[in-house]
N, C-alpha and C positions, 0 to 999 in steps of 0.2 A: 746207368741203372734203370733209369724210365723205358731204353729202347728195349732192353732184357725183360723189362715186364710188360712190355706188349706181344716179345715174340713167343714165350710163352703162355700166353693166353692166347695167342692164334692157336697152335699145335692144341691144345687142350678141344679149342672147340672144334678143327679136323677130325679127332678121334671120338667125340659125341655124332657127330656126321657118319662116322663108317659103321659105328652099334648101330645108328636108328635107321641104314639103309641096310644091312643084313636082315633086320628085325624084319625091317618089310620084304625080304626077299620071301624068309620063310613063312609068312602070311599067305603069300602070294599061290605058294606051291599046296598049301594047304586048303585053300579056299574053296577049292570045289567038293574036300572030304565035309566042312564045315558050313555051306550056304546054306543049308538051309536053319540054322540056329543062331549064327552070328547076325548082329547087326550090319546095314546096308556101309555105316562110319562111327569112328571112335572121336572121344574126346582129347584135346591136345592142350600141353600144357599152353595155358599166355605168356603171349610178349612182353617184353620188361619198354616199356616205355623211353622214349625222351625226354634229356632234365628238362624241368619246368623252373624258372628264377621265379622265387619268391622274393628276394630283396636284388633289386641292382644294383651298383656304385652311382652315388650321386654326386655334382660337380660340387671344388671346394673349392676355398680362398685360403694360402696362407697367410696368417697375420704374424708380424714380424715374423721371429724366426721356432714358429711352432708347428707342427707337423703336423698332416692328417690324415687321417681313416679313413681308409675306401674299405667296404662291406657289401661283400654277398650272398647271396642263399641260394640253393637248388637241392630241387628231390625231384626224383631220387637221383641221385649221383654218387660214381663210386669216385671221383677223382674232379675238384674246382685249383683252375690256377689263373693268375694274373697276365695277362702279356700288356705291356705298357710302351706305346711307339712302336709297335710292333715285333716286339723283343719279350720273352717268356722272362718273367722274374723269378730270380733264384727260392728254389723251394724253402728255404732256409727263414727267406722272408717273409714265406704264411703261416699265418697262425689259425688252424683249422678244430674247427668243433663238428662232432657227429652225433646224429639224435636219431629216432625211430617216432615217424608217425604214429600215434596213436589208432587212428581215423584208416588211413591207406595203408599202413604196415609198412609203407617204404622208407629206403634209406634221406633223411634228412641231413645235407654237410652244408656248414658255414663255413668260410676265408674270412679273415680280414690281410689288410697290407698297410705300412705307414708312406710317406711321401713326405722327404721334408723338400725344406726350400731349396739347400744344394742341387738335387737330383732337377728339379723343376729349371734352375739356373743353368746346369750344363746343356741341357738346351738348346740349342741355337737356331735360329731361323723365326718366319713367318708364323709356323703351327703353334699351334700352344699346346702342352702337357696334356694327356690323357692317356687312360685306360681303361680296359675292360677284363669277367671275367668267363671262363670259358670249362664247359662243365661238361662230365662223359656218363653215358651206363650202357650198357649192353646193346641200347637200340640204335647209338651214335653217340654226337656232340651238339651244345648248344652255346652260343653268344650273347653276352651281354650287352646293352647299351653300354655307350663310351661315355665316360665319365672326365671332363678337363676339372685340369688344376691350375690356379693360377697366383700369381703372388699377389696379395692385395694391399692398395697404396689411395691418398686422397691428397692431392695438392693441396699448397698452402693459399694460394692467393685464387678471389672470383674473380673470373673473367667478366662479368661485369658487377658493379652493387647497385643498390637503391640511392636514391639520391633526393633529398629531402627540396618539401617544393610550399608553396603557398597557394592556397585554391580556395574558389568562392564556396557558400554554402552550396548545395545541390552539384555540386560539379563530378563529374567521373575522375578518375581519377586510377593510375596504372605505375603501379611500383616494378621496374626491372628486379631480376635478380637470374645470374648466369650461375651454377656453383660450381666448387673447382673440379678439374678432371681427376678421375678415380676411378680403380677396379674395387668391388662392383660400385656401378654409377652411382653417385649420392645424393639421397634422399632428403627432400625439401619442406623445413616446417618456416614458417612467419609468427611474431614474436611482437605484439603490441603493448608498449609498456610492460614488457620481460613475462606477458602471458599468451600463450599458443593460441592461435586463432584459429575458431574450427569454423567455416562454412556451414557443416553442417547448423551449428546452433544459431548463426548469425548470416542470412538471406544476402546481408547488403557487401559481403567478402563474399569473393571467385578467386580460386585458383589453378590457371591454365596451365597443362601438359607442358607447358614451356617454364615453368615455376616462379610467372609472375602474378603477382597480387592485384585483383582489380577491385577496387571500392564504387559500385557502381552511384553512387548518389552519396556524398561528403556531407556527415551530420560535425555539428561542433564534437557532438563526446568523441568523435574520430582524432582531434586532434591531440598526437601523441607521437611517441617515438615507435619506427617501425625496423625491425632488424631479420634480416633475413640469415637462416641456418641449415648450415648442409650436414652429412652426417652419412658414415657407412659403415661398418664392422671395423675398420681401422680406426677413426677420429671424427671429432667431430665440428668444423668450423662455422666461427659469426663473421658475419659483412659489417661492415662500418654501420653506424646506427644513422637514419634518415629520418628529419623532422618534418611533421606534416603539421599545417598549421592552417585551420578552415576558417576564412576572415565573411564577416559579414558587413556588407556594403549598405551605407544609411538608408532610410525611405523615410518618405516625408508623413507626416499624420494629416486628417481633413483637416481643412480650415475650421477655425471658428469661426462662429456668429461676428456679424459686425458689432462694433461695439458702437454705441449712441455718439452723434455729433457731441464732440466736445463743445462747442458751440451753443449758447443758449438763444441766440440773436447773434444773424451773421451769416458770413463764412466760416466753415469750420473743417474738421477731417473726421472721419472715420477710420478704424483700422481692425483688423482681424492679424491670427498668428498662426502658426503653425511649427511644431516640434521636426526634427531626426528622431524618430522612435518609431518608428512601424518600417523596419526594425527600427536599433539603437548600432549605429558602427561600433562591430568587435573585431576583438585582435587584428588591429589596422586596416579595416576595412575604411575604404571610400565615403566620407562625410555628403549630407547630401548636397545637392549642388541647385542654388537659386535661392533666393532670399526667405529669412525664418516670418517677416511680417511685410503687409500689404498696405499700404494706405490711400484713402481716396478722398476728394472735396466733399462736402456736403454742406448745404445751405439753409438753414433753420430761420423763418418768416417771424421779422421781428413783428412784435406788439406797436401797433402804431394807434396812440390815443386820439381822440375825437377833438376838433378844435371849433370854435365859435364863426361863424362869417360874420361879416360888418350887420349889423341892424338895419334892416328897411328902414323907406320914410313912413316920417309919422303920417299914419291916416287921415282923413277929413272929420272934423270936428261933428260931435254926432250929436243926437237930442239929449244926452244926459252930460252932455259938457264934457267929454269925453274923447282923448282920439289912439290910437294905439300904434303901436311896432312890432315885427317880429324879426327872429334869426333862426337859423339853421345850422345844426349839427353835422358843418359839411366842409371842413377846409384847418384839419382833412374831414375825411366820415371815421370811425372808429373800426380796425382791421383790425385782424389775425389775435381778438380776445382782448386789444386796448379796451381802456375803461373811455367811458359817454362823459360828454359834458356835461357839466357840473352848471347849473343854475335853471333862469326860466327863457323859456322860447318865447313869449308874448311878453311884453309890458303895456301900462295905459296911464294916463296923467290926464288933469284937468288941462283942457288946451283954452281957457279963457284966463287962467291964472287968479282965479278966484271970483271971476267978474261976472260967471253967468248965471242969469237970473233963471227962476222956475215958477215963475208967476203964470207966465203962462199954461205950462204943464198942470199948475195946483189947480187953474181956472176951471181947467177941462176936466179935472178927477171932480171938482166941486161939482158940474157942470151932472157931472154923471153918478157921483155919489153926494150926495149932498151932507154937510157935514156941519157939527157948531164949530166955532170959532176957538181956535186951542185945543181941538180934538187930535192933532196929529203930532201936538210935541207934548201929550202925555201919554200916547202910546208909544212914543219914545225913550220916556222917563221910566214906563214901567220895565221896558224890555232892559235897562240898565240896573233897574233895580232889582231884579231875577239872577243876572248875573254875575252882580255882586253877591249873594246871599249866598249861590253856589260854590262860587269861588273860596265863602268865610266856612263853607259844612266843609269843602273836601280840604283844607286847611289843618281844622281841628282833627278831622281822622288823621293825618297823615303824622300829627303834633304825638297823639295817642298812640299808634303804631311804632314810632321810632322808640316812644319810650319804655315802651314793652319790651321791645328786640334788645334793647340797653341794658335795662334790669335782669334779662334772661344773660346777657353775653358776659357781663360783671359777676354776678354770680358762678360763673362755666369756668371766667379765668381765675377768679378764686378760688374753685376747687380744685381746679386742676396744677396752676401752676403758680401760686402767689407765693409757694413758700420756698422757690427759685428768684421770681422777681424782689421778692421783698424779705429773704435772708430770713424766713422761717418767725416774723415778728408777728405775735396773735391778733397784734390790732386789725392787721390785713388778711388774718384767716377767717372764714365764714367758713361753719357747719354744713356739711350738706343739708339739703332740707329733707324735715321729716316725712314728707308725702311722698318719698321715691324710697320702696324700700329696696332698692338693686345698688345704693350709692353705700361707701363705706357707714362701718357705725360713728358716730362723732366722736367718740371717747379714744379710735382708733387712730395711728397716724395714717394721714394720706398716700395712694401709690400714687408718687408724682410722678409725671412725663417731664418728657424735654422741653426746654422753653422755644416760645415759640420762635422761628426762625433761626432756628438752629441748623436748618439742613436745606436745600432749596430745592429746586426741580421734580421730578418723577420720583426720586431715589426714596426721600422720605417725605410723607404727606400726613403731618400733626391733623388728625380729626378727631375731637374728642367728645360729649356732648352728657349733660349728666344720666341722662337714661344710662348709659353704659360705662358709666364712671369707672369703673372696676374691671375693666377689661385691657389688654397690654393696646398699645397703638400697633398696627398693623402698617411696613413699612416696604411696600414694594423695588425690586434692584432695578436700576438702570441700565439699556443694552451695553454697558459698560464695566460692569461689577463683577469682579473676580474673587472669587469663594476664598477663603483661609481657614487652617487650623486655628480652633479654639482663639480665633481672632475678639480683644476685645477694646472695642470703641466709646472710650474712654470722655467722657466731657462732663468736665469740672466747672461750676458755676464758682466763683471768687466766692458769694456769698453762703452757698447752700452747699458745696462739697458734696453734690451727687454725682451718682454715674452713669455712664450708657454704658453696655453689655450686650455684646453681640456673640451667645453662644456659638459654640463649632460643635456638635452633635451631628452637625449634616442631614437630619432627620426629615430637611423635605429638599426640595429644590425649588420650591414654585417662588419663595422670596424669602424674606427674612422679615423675623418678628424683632425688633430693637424693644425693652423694656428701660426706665431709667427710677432707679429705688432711692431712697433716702438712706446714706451713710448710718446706721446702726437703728434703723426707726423700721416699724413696720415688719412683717413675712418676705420673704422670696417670693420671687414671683411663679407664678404654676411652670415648668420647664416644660409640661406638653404643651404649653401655648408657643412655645420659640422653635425657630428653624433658622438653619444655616448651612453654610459650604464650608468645605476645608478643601485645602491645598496645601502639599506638603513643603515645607519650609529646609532648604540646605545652608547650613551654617557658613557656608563656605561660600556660597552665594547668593545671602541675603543680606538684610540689616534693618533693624527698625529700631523705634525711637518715639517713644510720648513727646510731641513737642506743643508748643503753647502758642499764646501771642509773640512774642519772643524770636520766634521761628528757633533753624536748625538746621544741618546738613545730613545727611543719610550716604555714606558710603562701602559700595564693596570693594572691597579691600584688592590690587592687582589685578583688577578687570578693567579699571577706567570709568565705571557707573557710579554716578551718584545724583542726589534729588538734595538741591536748594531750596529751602523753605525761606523765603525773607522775613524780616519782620514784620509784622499786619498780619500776613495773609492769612492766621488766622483768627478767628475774633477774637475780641478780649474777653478774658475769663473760661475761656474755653479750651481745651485739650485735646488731642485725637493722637490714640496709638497711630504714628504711618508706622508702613514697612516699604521696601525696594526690594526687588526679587530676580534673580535673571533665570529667568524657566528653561530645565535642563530640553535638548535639542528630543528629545523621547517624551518628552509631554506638552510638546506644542506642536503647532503646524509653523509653515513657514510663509511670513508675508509674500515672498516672490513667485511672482504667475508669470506664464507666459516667456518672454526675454526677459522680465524683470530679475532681481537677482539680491539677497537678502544681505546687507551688508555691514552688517554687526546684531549683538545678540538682543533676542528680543526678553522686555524687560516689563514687569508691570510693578507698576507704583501704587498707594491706595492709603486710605481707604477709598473705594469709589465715590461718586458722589458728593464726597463733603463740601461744605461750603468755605468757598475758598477768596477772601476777600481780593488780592490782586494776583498775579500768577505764579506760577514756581520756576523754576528751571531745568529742565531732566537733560543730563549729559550722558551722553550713547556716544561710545567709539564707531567709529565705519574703518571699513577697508577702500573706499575710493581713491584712486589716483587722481588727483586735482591737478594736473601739471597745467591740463587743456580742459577747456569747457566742452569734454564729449560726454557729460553726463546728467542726466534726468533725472533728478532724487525726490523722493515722494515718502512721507511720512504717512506710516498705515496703523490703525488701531484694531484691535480685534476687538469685537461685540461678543454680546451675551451667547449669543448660540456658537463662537466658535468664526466665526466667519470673518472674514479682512475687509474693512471698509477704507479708504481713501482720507484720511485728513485733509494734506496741503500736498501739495507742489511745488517747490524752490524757484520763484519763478513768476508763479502764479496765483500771489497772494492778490485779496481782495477784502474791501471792508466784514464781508462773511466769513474771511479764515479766522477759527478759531485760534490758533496756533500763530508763533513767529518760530521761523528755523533759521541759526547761525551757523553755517556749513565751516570749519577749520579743517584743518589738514589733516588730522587723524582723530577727530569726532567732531558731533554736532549736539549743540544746546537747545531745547526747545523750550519755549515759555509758551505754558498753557495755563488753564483754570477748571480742568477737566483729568482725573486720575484717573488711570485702567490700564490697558494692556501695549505697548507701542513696538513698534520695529522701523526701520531703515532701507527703504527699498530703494532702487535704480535701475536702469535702463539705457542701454547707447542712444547718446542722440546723434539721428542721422545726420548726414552721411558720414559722418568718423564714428570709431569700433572703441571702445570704452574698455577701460582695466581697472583691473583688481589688483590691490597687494596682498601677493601668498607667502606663508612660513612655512619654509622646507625644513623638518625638524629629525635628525639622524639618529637611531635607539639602537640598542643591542642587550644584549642580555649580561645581569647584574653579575661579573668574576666572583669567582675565579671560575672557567666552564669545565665542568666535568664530563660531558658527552661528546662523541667525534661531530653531532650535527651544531652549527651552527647561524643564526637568525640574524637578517640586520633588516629593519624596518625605518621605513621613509614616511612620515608623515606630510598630505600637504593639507594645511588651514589659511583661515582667513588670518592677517597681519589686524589681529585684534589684541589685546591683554587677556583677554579671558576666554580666546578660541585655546591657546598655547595654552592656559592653564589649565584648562578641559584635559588636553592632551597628556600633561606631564601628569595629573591626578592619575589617568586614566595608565600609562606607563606603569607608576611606580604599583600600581595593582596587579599590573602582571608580571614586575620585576625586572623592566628594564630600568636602561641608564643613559640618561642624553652623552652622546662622546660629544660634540660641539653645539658652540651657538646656532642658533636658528639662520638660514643664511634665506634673502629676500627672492621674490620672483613676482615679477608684474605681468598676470594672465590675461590675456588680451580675448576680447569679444569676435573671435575669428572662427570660432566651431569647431577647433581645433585639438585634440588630443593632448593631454600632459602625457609624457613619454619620458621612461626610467631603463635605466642600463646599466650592467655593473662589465668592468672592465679590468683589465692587467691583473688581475687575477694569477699569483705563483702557484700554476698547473701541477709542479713535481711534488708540490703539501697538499692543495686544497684542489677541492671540484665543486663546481657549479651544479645545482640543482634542478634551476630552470631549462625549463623546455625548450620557449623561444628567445629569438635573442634581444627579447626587450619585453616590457609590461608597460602598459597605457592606462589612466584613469579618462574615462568619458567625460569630454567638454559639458556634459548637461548636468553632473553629479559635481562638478565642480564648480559652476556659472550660478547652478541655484541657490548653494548657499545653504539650502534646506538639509543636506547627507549627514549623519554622523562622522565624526572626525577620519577621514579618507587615507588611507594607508597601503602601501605597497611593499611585502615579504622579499626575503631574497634571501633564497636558502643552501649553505655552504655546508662541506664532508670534507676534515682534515684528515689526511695519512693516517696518522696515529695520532695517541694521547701526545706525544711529547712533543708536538707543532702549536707553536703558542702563538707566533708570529702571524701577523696577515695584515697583507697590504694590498688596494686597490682602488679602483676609480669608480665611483656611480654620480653617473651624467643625469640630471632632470631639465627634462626643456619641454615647453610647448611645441608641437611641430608647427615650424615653419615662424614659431617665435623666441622670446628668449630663452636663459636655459643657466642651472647652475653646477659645479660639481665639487663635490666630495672626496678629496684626498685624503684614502683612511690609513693609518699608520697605528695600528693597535695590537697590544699586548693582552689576550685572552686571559694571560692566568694571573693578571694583577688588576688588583682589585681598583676601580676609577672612586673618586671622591662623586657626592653627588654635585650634578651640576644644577642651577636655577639662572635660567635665561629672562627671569621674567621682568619688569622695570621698577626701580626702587623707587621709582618719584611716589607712589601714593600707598605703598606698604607701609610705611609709619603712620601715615594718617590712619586718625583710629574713626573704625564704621558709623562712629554718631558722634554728632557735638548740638548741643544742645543749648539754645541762647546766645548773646555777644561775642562768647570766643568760636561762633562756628564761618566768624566773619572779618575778615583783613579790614574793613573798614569802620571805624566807633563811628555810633547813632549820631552821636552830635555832629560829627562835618556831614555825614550822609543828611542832615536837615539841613545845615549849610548849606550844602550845594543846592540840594532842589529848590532850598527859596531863592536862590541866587537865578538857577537857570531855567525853572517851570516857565514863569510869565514869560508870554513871546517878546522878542524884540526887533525893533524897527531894524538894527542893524545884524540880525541874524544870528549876533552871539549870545544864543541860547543852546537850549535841549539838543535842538537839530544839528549844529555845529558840533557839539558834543559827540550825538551819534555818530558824526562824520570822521570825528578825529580817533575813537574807539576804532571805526570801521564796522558800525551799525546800523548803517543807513541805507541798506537793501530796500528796506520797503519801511518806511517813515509814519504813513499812516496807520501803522499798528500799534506805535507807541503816541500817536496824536489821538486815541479815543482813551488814552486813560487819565485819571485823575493826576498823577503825577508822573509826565514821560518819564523825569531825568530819576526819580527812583526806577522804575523798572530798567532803564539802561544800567544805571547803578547794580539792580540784579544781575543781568546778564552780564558785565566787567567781574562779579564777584563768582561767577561759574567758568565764566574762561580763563579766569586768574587766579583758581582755587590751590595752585602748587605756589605761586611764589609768594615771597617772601616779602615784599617791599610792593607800595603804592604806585612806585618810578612812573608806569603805562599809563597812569590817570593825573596824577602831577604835572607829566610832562603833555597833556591833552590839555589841563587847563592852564599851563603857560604860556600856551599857543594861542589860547583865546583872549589872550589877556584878562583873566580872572584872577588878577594879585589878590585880591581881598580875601578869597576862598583861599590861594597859595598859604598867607600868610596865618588862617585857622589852622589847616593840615599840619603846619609845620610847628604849631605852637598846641595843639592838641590829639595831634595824631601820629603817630612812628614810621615816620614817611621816609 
């Protein structure tokens, strides 16, 4: 049919051909009747142009088994057909649209054609599928571009992936990635924590023509999962996920300053320290390497005082009967600030021993001044009798003056304080006097003060004077005084039932106004005269207690703190609210500087200041390992401004330590005579590395769990009572549940990393949330002591709701030291009982005891003993033997400057012995001493 329609169309335009060559014939023969009217040429019609494509076939992909459109255009064209391989496609197979230019008038035709995958598949060979289309008009034919077709596919597997690596801060850093083979090739995106990485927006990612990732400089926020994705019109594949983890290697910080010769006189050392912090080692970077402190000799120029030389000979006997000696301030001379000898460099004596005559000498005064007889031993009488007379005037003044300053000082203490001394009886009250009108009116009662020596040192300063009778005492704090709420200090006279009152208004800082009133007598005192501190009080770890002569114990209850007040120590007739307080880790600093390392919780006792007749006791748990003497312990007070000062040293007592410390196994006792702010510090001593005991404490969240995510938290703390009770307060607020006891860990002073890992993990329920393949807490957040309670997450994604089940391992160790692990066996959706790990020995005892029952041992044998073993004896079975057989005889001459050693050791046996139950430790001390006679009190007076 197509050949029939080409042939005629040939014939058609043949016979157009013989009309328009006749036409011209007869022009021809006419043209010389007509030249001179016709034109020289005529107009002809135009040529029909060749098609021009306006759309050509463009190369396709088929995807699975869907077919595609190949599409052309041409104008003008009378006739578009496909030839594909070089083969003409059946007319049957176009689907043709005809349009009319608007613009050119010409004829507009569109073809389309389908291709499925079959036709593409029969196929065979090297070439791959194409076509083109092919367009006619009257001026010829025109050709298309070739259009290929081709199946399209995207392998399963990358020829290479990323592969996950560890790299320092600043380091480059080059993620492979090959993707799989595919028609058309596939397209490369990178996936940081499942979010598209554009270069564009982020300088420090490049991505090379080759479609790997380069990080040109590794910041930490880099450290993350990196996954590479390909992708084509077919599918679209992920590579294995590759973890990058950017570790930072220690650096050491400048030195300190040297620190002053320990050494007062001597040899001594110097030392300076320096931290791992500039950086801090992250995610298992390289600790620094060479020692945290330096130490050197230094030699401090003792004091060497002045000593006498022997005495010359005596001189030659001179005219006044006279002969002399001297010595010199030279053996030694007085060096480096010693003090001078003490006495005279010259002496003189009669060297005749009374025999020498002055008859001569008198001869020659006569000689020369002529004189009566007896003239010279009544100018002698006179000069005696001047002196005497002087002596009787400045006598009588001085007789006068004492008795003035007597009548003024008796009067002063009778207004002020007679009606404390003397139980408020009129005969010993005197009026103010009526020539001061600033003093109370007389009809009035008195505002009484404190009696006097009520209070000792700097802290309070009784100055009263009657000019200002009527004004409160004004009573400056000690660098030792810690502020309290509405704190009131309390002191009870036996006879007078007043009080002291120390408002808490807070209203200044610069000291505190103490006022002290009479029980129902008298106004309040003006409240704009008083100022005070407050500090806030936790029920849960405080305790306080009005205690008396009498004494009393103060304890918090599961932490292991408490403050022994013995009997005496405070005076008689007198009262003082104490309290005990162990300051939450958010409102204090921490005693530990340097290597030091803070080793139980810091605690203040008070009131400050008060006067305190013989010592008390304060028991502070530590976390020290005592296996081995590798450690330094130093008891620190904090001052008024906040600042850590130095008490003692275990070690390094001296008739100046205020303080004795009884170091035990899992606390220490200190007896002091000073209340304030205390802590517990330590140090390795060289050359061995010092431990800590840590509580590994394992939480999860309170069943039954309703979400697929799941938390397990590892606590580490100090092996204290009331580090662990921080922690579980702290738990039950955010709704966990201890699954086990706390299990131990001895942290060793090696700079080394606590390192945590969870393990055997059942992959076909649960998945692992973590990045890397372990989490580390820093040796310096751990060693200080100072961090809030230090914990490590570890976050799990079960299957579905109905995986209740989960078991696995999480390993905690020091690197390169010990280590403990957690075999978890738990059921999600039942519900655990609450657990309490904490120790029952002193939860029963209750927070305060007040008088004889706050003590295992009655008054009476306690006077027993000390008369028995105060006085020293020849055979050493005394005090000292005592302390020996306790195990209190560290340092002996701290209990040989008090008035009764064998009581104060008696305190301390009654704070180290404050759980049990029975005398047995102190019985079985003086059995050994042979002290029957006392044996035989105890056992007839006391519940031995």
């Amino acid at each position: 049919h197509t050949h029939a329609q080409l042939s005629g169309g040939l014939a058609l335009s043949f016979c157009a051909a013989n009309l328009f060559l006749s036409a011209l014939a007869r022009l021809s023969t006419d043209a010389s009747d007509y030249s001179e009217v016709l034109p020289d040429s005529f107009p002809s019609a135009a040529a029909e142009p060749l098609p021009e494509f306006q759309l050509e076939p463009e190369d396709a992909f088929i995807v699975k088994n869907r077919p595609v459109q190949l599409r052309c255009r041409a104008s003008p064209a009378t006739q578009i057909y496909f030839k594909c391989n070089g083969e003409w496609v059946n007319q049957n197979d176009h689907v043709t649209r005809e349009s009319l230019d608007q613009i050119t008038g010409l004829v507009v035709r569109e073809v389309d054609i389908s291709v499925s995958r079959t036709q593409v598949e029969e196929l065979f060979g090297l070439e791959d599928y194409w076509c083109q289309c092919v367009a006619w008009s009257s001026a010829g034919t025109t050709k298309s571009r070739r259009a290929y077709v081709r199946i399209a596919y995207l392998r399963k597997n990358f020829e290479q992936e990323p592969l996950g690596r560890e790299v320092r801060l600043e380091q480059e850093v080059l993620l492979q990635c090959r993707p799989p083979e595919g028609i058309p090739p596939a397209e490369v995106d990178w996936l940081k924590n499942e979010e598209t990485i554009d270069p564009a927006l982020d300088s420090n990612f490049l991505v090379t023509v080759d479609h790997d990732l380069i990080i040109k400089q590794a910041r930490l926020s880099d450290t993350a999962n990196y996954t590479c994705v390909a992708r084509n019109v077919v599918a679209k594949r992920r590579s294995s996920t590759a973890t990058l983890i950017v570790y930072v290697s220690g650096g050491w910080s400048s030195w300190t300053e040297w620190s002053e010769c320990n050494a007062k006189c001597g040899r001594g050392w110097q030392r300076r320290t320096r931290s791992c912090t500039n950086p801090a080692p992250l995610n298992g970077g390289a600790f620094c390497e060479g020692p945290p402190f330096q130490r050197i000799t230094c030699t401090t120029l003792c004091p060497v005082d002045g000593g006498w030389t022997e005495w010359a000979k005596w001189s030659a006997c001179g005219t006044e009967c006279t002969h002399w000696r001297s010595r010199e301030c030279q053996a030694p001379p007085p060096r480096n600030g010693g003090r001078h000898c003490v006495g005279n460099m010259m002496e003189s004596k009669n060297c005749t021993e009374g025999l020498c005559s002055r008859n001569k000498k008198v001869s020659i005064e006569r000689e020369s001044h002529p004189l009566e007889p007896g003239a010279g031993l009544a100018v002698y009488a006179g000069l005696v009798g001047a002196l005497l007379l002087c002596g009787v005037l400045l006598l009588c003044v001085g007789v006068l003056a004492y008795r003035r300053s007597c009548r003024h000082l008796r009067s002063d203490i009778t207004d002020s304080s007679s009606a404390l001394t003397a139980a408020f009886h009129p005969s010993n009250y005197k009026p103010p006097r009526q020539d001061n009108p600033h003093l109370l009116h007389p009809s009035a009662p008195p505002d009484l003060t404190a009696t006097a020596g009520s209070f000792r040192g700097p802290l309070f300063s009784l100055q009263q004077s009657a000019v200002d009778g009527h004004h409160k005492i004004p009573m400056t704090t000690s660098p030792l005084l810690d502020p309290l709420p509405s704190l009131k200090i309390k002191v009870y006279n036996s006879s007078t039932l007043s009080s002291l009152e120390l408002p808490g208004d807070g209203s200044s800082a610069d000291g505190e106004i103490l006022s002290l009133k009479a029980v129902g007598a008298g106004p309040r005192p003006d409240p704009r005269d008083t100022h005070g501190y407050t500090l806030p009080r936790d029920p849960g770890n405080s305790a306080s207690a009005t205690l008396g002569c009498l004494g009393g114990r103060l304890s918090v209850p599961s932490t292991g703190v408490s403050l022994l007040v013995p009997p005496g120590a405070i005076p008689q007739g007198k009262f003082y609210e104490m309290y005990l307080i162990i300051n939450k880790w958010e409102k204090t600093t921490s005693p530990s500087e340097g290597s030091q390392t803070a080793l139980g919780p810091v605690v203040s006792c008070g009131p400050s200041g008060m006067l305190l007749s013989r010592p008390v006791v304060l028991t502070l748990p530590h976390c020290a390992q005592l296996d081995s003497p590798d450690w330094t312990l130093t008891l620190k007070t904090q001052n008024h401004q906040g600042d850590w000062e130095e008490v003692l040293t275990a070690g390094e007592e001296s008739f100046s330590s205020p303080c004795y410390l009884q170091i035990e196994e899992q606390s220490c006792h200190v007896l002091m005579e000073q209340l304030g702010t205390y802590g517990l510090a330590g140090r390795s001593a060289p050359p061995r590395a010092a431990c800590k005991r840590l509580q590994l404490a394992l939480f999860a969240p309170r069943a039954p769990c309703l979400s697929l995510d799941y938390s397990l938290r590892i606590y580490c703390t100090q092996d204290t009572p009331h580090a662990l009770k921080e922690v579980l307060e702290l738990e039950r607020s955010l709704g966990g549940v201890l699954l086990e006891d706390p299990k131990p860990l001895l942290f060793k002073d090696s700079y080394h990393n606590l390192r945590l890992s969870i393990h055997d993990i059942p992959h076909s329920h649960w998945r692992s949330k973590l990045l890397a393949k372990y989490q580390e807490i820093p040796f310096y957040h751990i060693w200080s002591g100072s961090q809030r309670p230090l914990h490590c997450a570890f976050s799990l994604e079960r299957g579905s709701l109905a995986v209740s089940q989960l078991t696995c391992k999480i390993c905690v160790r020091q690197v390169e030291g010990e280590g403990q692990i957690f075999q978890l066996r738990t059921d999600i959706q039942e519900t655990l009982p609450p657990h309490s790990p904490l120790p029952s020995g002193d939860t029963c005892v209750p927070s305060s005891q007040v008088g004889p029952y706050a003590f295992r041992l009655p008054a009476s044998i306690r006077h027993k003993i000390c008369a028995s073993l105060d006085a020293p004896s020849a055979r050493g079975c005394d005090w000292r033997l005592l302390a020996h057989s306790l195990g209190f005889d560290r340092y002996l001459n701290y209990f040989a400057t008090k008035p009764s050693p064998t009581g104060v050791l008696l305190d301390l046996w009654e704070a180290c012995h404050q759980g049990d139950a029975d005398l047995v430790s102190l019985a079985t001390a003086l059995e050994e001493m042979g002290k029957s006679e006392v044996l035989v009190v105890m056992t007839t007076e006391g519940d031995c």
